[in-house]
N, C-alpha and C positions, 0 to 999 in steps of 0.2 A: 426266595425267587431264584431262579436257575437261570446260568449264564448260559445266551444264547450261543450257538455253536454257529460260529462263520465261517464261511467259504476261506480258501488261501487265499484270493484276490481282498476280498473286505477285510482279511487280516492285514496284509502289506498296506491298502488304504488306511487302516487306522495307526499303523505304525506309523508311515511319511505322513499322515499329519499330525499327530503327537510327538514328532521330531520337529517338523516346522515350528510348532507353537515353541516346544521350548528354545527353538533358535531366537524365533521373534522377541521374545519376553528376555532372552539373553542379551541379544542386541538392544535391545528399550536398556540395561542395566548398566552394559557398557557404555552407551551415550552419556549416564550420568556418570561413570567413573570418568569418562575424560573431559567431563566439563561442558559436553556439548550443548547442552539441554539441562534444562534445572528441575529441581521437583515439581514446581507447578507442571509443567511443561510435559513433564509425565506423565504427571494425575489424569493433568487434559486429555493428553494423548492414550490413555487407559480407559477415560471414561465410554471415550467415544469406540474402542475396538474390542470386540469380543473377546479376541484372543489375548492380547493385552490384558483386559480385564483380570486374569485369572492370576497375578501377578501377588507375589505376599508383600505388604505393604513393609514388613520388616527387611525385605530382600531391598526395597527399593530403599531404605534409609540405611543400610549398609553400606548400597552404591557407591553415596554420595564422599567424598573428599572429607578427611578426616570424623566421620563416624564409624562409629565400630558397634560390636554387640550390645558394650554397654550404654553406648551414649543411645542406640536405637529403643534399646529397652526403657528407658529414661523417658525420652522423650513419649513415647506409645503409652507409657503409663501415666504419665502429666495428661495426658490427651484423652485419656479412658478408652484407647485400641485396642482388642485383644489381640495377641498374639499370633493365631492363625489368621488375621481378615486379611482378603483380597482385597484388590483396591478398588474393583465396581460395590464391594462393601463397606463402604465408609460412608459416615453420615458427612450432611451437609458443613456440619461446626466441627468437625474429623479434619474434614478436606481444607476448611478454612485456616485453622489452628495449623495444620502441618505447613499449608502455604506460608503464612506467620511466620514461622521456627525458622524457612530457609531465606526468607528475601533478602 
């Protein structure tokens, strides 16, 4: 399949929005690093937004206050998450379990 060839205006269009989204998803990360909002709070807030959604569920358990790589991997692997999943990709007993870990 061949990439389609865009005008320069549809390229600057897809630039400033794939700069937005990673703002937005940056800001959802920062909210948990300074405690504002907790993992649920996230999850919620990721379910419901497209661009949120797009979010690695390992980025967001890095966020959080005293987790790191190892304890993320840990826990995703207790939970049977793979690695790459986005957070609109999480099952029901995913999302459940991860709520669990942080209350």
């Amino acid at each position: 399949m061949a990439i389609p060839s865009l005008s320069p205006e549809q390229l600057q269009a897809a630039r400033s929005a794939a700069t937005e989204a990673r703002r937005a998803r940056a800001a959802l990360k920062a909210k948990l690093r300074a405690g504002e909002i907790n993992l649920s709070e996230a999850l919620d807030t990721a379910a419901a937004d497209d661009v949120l959604a797009h979010v690695k569920v390992v980025d967001l358990l890095k966020s959080l206050p005293r987790v790191g790589e190892k304890r993320a991997a840990d826990i995703m692997e207790r939970l049977e998450i793979a690695s790459n999943r986005r957070a609109r990709g999480l099952g029901r007993h995913q999302v459940a379990g991860l709520k669990a870990e942080f209350e």
